[in-house]
MIGUBA-845291 format. One record per residue: residue number from 0; residue in one letter; chain; x, y, z of N, C-alpha, C, O in turn. Coordinates in nm, 2 decimals, padded with zeros to 4 digits. Example, Ala and Ser with C-alpha at 12.3 -4.5 7.8 and 13.67 -1.06 7.14 Angstrom:
> 0; A; A; 01.32; -00.57; 00.78; 01.23; -00.45; 00.78; 01.32; -00.33; 00.78; 01.42; -00.33; 00.85
> 1; S; A; 01.28; -00.22; 00.71; 01.37; -00.11; 00.71; 01.29; 00.00; 00.79; 01.34; 00.11; 00.80
This chain:
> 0; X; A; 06.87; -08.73; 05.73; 06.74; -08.73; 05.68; 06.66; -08.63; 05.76; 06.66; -08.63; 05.88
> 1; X; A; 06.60; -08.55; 05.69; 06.51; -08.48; 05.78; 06.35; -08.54; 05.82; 06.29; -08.62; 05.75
> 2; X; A; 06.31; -08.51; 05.95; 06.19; -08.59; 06.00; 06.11; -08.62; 05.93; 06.06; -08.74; 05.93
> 3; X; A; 06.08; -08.52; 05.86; 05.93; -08.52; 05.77; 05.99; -08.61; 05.63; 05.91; -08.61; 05.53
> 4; X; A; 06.08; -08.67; 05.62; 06.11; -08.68; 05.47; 06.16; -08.63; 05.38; 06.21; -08.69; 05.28
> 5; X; A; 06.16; -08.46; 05.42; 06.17; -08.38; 05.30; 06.25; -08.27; 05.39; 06.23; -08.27; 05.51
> 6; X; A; 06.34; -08.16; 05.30; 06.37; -08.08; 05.34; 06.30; -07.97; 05.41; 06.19; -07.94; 05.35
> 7; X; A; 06.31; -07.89; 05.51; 06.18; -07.78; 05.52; 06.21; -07.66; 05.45; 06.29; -07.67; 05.36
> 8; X; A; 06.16; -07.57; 05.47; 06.07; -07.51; 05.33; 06.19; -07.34; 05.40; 06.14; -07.23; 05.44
> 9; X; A; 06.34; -07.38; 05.38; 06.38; -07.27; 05.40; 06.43; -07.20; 05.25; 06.45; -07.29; 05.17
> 10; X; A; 06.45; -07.06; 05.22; 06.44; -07.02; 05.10; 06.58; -07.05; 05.07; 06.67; -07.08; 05.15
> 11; X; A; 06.59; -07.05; 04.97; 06.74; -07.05; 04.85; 06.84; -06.92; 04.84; 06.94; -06.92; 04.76
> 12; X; A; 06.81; -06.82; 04.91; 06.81; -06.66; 04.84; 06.97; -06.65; 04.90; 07.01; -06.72; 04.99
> 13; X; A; 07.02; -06.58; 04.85; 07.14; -06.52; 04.86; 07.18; -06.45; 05.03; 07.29; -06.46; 05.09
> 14; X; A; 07.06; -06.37; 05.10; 07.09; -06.31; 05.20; 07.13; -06.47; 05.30; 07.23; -06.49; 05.36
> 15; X; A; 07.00; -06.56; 05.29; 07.04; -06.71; 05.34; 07.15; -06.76; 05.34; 07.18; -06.81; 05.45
> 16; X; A; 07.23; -06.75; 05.25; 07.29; -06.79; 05.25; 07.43; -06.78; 05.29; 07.52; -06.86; 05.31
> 17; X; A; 07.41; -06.57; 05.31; 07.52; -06.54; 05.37; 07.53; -06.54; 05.53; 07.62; -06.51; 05.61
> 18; X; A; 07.38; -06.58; 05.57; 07.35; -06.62; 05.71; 07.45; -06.69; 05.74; 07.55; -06.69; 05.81
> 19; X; A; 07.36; -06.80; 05.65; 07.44; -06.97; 05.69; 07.57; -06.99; 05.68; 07.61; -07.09; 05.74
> 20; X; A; 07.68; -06.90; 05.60; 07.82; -06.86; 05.61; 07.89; -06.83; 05.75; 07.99; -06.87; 05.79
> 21; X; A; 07.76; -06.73; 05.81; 07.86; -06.70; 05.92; 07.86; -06.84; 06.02; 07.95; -06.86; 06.11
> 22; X; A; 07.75; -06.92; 05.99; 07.78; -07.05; 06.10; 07.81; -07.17; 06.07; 07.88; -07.24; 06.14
> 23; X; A; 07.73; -07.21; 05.93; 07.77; -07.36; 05.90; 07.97; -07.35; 05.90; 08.04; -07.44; 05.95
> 24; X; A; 08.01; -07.25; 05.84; 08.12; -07.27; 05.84; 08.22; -07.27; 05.95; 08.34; -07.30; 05.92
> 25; X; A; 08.19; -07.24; 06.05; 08.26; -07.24; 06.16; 08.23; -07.36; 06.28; 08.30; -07.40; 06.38
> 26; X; A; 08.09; -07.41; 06.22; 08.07; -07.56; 06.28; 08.16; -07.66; 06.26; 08.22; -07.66; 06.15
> 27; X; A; 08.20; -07.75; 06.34; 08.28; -07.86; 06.40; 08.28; -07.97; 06.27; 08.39; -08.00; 06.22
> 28; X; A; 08.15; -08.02; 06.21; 08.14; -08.09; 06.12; 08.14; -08.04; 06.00; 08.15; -08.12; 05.91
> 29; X; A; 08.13; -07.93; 05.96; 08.17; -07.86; 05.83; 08.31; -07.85; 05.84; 08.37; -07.88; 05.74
> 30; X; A; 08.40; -07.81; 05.95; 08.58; -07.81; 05.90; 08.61; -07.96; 05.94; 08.68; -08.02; 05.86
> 31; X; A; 08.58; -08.02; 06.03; 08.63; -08.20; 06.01; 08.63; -08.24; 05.86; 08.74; -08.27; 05.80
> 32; X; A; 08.49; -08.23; 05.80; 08.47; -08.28; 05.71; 08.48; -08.23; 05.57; 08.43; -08.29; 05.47
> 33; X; A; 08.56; -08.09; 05.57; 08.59; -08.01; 05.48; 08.47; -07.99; 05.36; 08.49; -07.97; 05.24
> 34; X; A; 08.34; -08.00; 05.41; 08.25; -07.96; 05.34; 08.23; -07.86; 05.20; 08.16; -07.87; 05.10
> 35; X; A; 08.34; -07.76; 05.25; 08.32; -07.69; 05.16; 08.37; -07.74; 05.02; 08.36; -07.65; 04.93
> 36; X; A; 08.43; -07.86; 04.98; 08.44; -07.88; 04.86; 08.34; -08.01; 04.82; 08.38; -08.10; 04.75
> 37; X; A; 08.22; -08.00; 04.87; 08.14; -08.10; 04.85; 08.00; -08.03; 04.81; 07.96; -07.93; 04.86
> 38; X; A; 07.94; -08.09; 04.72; 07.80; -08.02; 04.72; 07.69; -08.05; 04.78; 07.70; -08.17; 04.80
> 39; X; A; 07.55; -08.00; 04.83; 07.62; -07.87; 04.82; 07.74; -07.79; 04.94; 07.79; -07.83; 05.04
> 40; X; A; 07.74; -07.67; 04.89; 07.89; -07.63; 04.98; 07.82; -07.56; 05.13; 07.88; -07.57; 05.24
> 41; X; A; 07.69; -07.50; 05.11; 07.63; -07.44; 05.23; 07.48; -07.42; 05.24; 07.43; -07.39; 05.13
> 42; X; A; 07.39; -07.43; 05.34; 07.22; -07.40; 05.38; 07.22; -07.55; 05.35; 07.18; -07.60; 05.24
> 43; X; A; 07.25; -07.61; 05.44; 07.21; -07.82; 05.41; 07.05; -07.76; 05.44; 06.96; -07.78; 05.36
> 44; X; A; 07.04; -07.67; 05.57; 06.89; -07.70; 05.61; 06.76; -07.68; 05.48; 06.65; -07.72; 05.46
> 45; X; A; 06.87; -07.59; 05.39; 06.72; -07.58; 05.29; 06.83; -07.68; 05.16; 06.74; -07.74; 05.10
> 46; X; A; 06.89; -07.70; 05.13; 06.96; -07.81; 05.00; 06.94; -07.91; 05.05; 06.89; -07.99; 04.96
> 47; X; A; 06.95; -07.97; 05.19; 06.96; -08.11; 05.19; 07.16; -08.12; 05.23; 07.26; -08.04; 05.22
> 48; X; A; 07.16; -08.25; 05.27; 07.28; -08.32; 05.32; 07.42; -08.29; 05.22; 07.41; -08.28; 05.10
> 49; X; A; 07.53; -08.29; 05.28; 07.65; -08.28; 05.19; 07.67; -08.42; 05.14; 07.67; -08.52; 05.21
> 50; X; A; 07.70; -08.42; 04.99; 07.76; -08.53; 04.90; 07.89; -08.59; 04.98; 07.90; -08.70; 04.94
> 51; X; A; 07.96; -08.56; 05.06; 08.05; -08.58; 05.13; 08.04; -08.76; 05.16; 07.94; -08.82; 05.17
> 52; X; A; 08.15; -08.79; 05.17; 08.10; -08.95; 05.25; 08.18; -08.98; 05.34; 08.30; -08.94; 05.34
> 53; X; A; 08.12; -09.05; 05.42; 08.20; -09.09; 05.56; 08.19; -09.02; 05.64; 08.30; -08.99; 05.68
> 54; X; A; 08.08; -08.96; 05.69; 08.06; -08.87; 05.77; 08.00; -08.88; 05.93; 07.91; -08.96; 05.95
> 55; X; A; 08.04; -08.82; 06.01; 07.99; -08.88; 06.16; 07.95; -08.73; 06.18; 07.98; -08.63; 06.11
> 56; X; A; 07.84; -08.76; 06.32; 07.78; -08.67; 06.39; 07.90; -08.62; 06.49; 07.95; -08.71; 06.56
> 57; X; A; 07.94; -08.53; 06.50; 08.03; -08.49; 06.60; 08.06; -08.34; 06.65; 08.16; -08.29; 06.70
> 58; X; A; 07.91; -08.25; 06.61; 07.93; -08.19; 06.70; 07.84; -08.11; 06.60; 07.84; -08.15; 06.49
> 59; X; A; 07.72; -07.95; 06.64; 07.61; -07.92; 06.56; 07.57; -07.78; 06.60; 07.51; -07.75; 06.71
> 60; X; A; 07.61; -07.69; 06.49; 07.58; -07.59; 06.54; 07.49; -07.49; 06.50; 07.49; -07.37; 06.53
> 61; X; A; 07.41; -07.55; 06.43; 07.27; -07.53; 06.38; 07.17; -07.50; 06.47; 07.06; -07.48; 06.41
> 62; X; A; 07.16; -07.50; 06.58; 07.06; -07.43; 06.65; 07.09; -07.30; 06.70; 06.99; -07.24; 06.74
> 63; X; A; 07.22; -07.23; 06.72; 07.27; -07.09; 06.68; 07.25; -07.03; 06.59; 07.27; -06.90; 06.60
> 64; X; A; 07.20; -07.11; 06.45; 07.22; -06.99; 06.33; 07.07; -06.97; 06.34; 07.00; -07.06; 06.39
> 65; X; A; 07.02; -06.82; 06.27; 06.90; -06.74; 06.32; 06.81; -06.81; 06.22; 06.70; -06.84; 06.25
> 66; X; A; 06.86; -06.85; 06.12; 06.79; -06.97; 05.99; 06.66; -07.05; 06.12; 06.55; -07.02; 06.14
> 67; X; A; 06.74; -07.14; 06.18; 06.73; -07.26; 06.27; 06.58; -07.21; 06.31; 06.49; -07.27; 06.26
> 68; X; A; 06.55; -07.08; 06.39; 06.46; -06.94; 06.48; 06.39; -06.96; 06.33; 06.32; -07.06; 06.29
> 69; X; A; 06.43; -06.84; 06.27; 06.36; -06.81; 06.15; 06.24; -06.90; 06.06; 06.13; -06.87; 06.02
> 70; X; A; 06.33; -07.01; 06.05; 06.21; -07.13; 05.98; 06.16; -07.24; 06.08; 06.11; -07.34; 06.04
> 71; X; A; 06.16; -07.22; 06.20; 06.17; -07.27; 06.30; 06.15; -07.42; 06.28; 06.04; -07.48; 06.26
> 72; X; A; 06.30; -07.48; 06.27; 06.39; -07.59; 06.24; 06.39; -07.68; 06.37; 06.37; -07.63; 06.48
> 73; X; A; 06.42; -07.80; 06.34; 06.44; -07.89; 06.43; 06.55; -07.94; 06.40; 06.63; -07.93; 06.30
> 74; X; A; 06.56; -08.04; 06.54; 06.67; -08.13; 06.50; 06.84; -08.10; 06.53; 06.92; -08.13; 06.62
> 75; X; A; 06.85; -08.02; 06.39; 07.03; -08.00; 06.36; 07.07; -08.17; 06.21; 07.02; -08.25; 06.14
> 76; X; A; 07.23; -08.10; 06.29; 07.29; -08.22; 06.19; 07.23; -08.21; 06.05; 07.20; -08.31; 05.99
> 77; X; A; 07.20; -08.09; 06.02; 07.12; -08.06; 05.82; 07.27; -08.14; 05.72; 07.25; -08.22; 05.63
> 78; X; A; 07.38; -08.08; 05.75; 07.47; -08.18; 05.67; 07.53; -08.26; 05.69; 07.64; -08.27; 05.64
> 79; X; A; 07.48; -08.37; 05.78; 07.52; -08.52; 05.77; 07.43; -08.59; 05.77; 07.46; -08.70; 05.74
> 80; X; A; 07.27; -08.56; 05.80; 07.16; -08.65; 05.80; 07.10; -08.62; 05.63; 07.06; -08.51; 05.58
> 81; X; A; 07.11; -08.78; 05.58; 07.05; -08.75; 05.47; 06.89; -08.83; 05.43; 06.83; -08.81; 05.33
């Protein structure tokens, strides 16, 4: 879940998203949890949490990606906190 309730206000757009490629995907809980066949597949921080179930915190690499800076994000864990 994010703090506020609600997702924060990161954009949808395509360059985003190829950000978030170079990192969610190489994060610990995106290949544990094989995310990528779950929706959505990538940017939890602006979609919200992966449909995935059974998921644990185990490791977050969201405060590396420039997104995190950029929208200045808190927290982490965008795809397992729903």
């Amino acid at each position: 879940m994010f703090e506020s309730g609600k997702p924060p206000a990161v954009e949808i757009t395509d360059e985003n998203k190829e950000i978030c490629r170079k990192y969610c995907t190489i994060c610990q809980n995106y290949k544990k949890h094989d995310l990528g066949r779950n929706e959505p597949k990538e940017l939890f921080c602006g979609c919200g949490a992966s449909s995935a179930q059974n998921m644990k915190e185990i490791g977050c690499f969201c405060p590396a990606c420039p997104l995190f800076t950029k929208y200045h994000l808190r927290g982490g864990y965008y795809c397992v906190r729903r």
